[in-house]
N, C-alpha and C positions, 0 to 999 in steps of 0.2 A: 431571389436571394438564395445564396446556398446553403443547403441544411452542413449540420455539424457531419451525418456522412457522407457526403460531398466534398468536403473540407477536406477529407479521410484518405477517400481515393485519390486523389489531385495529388497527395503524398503520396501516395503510393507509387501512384503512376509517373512521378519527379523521379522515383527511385529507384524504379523501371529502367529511366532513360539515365540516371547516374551508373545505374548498376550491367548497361545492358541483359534487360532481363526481360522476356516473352511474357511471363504470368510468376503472380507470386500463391504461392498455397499458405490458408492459415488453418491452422490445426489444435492448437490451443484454447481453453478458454479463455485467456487472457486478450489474445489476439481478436478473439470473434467476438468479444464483450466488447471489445475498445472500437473494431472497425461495425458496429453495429450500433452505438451508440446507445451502450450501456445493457444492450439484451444478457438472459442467461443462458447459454448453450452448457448446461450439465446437466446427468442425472448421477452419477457418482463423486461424490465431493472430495472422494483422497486421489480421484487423476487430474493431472495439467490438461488432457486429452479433451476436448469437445464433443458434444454428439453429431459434431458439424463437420464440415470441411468447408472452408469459402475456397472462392479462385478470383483472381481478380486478373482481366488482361486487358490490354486499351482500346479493347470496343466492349467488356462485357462483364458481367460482377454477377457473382453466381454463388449458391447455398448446394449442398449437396447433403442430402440426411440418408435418412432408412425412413421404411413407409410407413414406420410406429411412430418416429419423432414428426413429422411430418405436418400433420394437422394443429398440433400447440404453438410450433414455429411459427407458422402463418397468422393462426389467430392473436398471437399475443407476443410477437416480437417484432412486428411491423418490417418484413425486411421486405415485402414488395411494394411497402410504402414509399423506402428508401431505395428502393429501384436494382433490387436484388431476383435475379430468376429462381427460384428453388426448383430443384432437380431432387427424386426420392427415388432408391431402389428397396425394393421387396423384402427385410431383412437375411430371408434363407437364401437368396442372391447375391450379395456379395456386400462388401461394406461400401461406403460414403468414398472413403483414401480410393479404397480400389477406382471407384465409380468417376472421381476427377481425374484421376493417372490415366484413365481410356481417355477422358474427354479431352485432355491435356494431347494427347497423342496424336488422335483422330484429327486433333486443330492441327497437327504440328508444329507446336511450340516447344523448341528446343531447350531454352536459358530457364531456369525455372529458377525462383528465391523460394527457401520455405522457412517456416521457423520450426521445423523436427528434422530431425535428421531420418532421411531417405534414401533407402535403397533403389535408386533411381537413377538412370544417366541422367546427364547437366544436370541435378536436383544441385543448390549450393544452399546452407544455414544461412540465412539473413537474419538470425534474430537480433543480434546486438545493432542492427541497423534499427531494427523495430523497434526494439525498446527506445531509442534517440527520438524516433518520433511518435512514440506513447507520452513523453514526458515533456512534449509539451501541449497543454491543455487548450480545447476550446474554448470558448466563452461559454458555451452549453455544460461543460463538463467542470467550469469552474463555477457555476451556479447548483449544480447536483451536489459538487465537492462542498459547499458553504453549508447546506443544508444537513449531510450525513454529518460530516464534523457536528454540526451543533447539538443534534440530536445523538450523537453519541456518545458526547461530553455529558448532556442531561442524566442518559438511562445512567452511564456508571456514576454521576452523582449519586441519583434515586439509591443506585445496591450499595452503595458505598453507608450512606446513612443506615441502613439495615442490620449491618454487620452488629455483631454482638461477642462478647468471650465465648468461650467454648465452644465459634462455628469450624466449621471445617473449611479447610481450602476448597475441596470439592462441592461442598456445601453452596460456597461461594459463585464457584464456578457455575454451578446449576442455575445458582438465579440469577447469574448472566447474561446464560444461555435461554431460560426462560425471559426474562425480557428483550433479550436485541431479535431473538427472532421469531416473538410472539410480534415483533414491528416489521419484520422481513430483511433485518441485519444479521448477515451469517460473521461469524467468529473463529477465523482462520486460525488467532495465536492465542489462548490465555492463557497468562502465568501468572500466581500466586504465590506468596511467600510468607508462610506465618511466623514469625518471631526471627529465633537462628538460623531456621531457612532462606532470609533472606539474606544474612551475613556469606550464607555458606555457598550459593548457586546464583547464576546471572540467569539462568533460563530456570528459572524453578516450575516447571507444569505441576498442575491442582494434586497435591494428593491428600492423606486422609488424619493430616498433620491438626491439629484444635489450637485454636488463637486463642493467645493467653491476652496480647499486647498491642504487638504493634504488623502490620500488613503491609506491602504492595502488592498490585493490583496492574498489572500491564497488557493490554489488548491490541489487537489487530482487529478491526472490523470493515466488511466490504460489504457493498451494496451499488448495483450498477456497476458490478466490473471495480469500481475505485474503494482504496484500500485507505483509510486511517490508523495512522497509533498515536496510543494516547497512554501515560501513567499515572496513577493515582498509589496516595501515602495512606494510612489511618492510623490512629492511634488510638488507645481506650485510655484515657487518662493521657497526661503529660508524659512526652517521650522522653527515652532517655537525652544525658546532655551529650553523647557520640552521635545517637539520632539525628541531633537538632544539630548538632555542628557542620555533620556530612551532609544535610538535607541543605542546608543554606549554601556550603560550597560547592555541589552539582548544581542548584540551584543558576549560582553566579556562572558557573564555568556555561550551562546552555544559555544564559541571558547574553554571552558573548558570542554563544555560535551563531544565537538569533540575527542581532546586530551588525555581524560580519557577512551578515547570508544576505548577499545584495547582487543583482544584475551586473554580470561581468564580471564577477570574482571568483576564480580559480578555488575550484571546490577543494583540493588541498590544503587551497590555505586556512579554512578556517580550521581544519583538523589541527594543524599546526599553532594556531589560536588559542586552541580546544588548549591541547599537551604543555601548552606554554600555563595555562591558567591551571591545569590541575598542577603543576610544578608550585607554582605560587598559591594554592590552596593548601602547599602541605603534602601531594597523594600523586608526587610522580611518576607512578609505575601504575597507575588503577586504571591508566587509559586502554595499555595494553589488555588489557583484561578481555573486554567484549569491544565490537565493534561501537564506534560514532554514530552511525545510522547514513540517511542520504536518500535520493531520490526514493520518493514513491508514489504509487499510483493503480497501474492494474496489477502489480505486486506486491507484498509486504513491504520489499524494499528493490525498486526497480534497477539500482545501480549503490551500492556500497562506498565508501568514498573513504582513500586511506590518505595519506600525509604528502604522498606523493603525486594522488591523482589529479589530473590536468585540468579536468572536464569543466568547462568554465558555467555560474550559476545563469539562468535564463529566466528572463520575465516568462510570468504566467504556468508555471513550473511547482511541483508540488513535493516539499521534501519533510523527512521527520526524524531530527535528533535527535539521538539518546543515550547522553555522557552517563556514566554508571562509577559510583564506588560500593566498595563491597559494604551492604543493607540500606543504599540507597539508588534510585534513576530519577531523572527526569526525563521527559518525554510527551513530544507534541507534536501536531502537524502543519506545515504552517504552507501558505504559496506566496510566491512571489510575485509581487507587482511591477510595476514602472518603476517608483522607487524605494518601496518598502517592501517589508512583510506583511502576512496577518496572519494570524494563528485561529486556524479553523474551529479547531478541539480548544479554545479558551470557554471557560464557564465562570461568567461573571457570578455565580450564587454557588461558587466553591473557596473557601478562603485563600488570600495570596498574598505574597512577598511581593514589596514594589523593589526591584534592586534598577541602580544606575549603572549605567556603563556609556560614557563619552558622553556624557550631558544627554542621555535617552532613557528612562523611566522603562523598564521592562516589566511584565505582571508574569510571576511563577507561581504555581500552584503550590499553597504551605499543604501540612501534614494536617489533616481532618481530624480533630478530636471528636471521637465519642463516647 
């Protein structure tokens, strides 16, 4: 039976012969997470950049490092499990790039796809091909995905209940970051918004603002390469009644993106969905504001989806919307099956809204009193 990087190359190597193309280079961490099945190739967490280099050509799948990354790869990313050659040069020798671009040479293979742009004859960008086939998940990678979602929803339960008046945003933030990666879940996005902060900024990051009230709470967390978002509300007492009235109609308006996110459906349309429901909520113009949300996976958000965009939804497929009015989001992630949804990041011991939409019972997360 073929493992999940099996499954990988087979794509690649489809893409190869769509694209006329000798070998492809991946250079990202995104790329070398996803064709590795889930490995970490970083040690600096603000570059897209890997410690790696793969090559992949139709007789051979190759790692390429430095002779410091070299022995942790092996031991603990299984890539000669998965029937990877690793190749190391000497760090004061030259880098990884350099060290495929000879090997690349010496083969002579002319057509090359990479996902960075390359000062290289035949080098061409493939990555918008790649991302096409990141996003559609394995069966292995949709059993990892079930598992991080759940356990993600959990921890910011846990901090969510913690919260108190007078914490900080950052505050906040810390014991985030203390528990997702005291579990080995790194924390790509948090933003925070205490009170009129959240009225005032869609991207609010933590600062050193004291909650009197009311909060949201909106994360990105990855583990294995794969990316979840998720949002959460609080309040100290009874929110206000703009709170409670906004909170129920983004509510309704993602319980209709949910519902329309079905196999085969032109990923514009439900944007279009989306803007027709914030119209009839009252908050016409609040869609303009920040983006919908849309594919995700080994990015925050793999592909953006605007009113116009074509890209039609795919079984097995992992997306995360997040309608926004100003001091309130929702925000979940959910995949696609055969013919439904399921929302990964649901946490049945979080309180929710049952809303309907076309005879279907939808579960939103209400506003957490504490």
């Amino acid at each position: 039976m073929s493992t999940e990087v099996d499954q990988k190359i087979e794509r690649l190597l489809n893409l190869m012969i769509d694209e006329s193309l000798d070998a492809i280079i991946l250079a990202t961490r995104r790329n070398l997470s996803w064709i590795t099945g889930g490995g970490e190739f970083f040690v600096n967490m603000a570059s897209e950049r890997g410690i790696a280099i793969a090559v992949i050509t139709k007789e051979e799948r190759l790692i390429f490092t430095s002779n410091n990354e070299a022995p942790r790869l092996l031991d603990e990313e299984n890539i000669e499990k998965y029937g990877f050659t690793l190749r190391s040069i000497d760090w004061y020798l030259g880098s990884p790039l350099e060290m495929a671009l000879k090997y690349i040479k010496d083969k002579g293979l002319k057509r090359i796809g990479s996902d960075i742009e390359l000062a290289y004859e035949n080098v061409r960008l493939i990555e918008e091909k790649l991302t096409n086939l990141r996003i559609n998940l394995t069966k292995y990678e949709i059993e990892r995905y079930r598992a991080i979602g759940k356990e993600c929803a959990n921890i910011l339960r846990r901090v969510c209940y913690e919260i108190r008046r007078g914490i900080t945003e950052q505050e906040i933030s810390g014991m985030l970051h203390s528990e997702f990666y005291s579990r080995g879940i790194r924390l790509p996005v948090v933003l925070i918004a205490a009170d009129d902060r959240a009225f005032k900024y869609r991207h609010p990051i933590p600062k050193g603002k004291k909650l009197n009230k009311y909060a949201i709470i909106s994360i990105v967390a990855e583990k294995y390469g794969l990316h979840v978002a998720l949002t959460r509300s609080v309040s100290i007492g009874k929110p206000s009644e703009e709170v409670i009235r906004k909170h129920n109609s983004v509510s309704r308006i993602m319980a209709i993106m949910m519902t329309n996110t079905r196999p085969g459906v032109k990923s514009g349309e439900i944007i279009r969905k989306a803007i027709e429901a914030y119209k009839n909520e009252g908050y016409p113009n609040e869609w303009k504001l920040h983006h919908q949300g849309g594919w995700i996976g080994y990015m925050p958000r793999e592909k953006k989806v605007l009113p116009d965009t074509e890209d039609r939804i795919g079984k097995w497929q992992a997306l995360a919307w997040n309608p926004t009015i100003s001091g309130v989001k929702s925000e979940d992630t959910i995949i696609v099956e055969e013919k439904d949804i399921v929302n990964i990041t649901e946490d049945p011991k979080w309180p929710t809204l049952e809303i309907e939409v076309n005879g279907k019972i939808v579960r939103r997360p209400e506003i957490l009193l504490i």
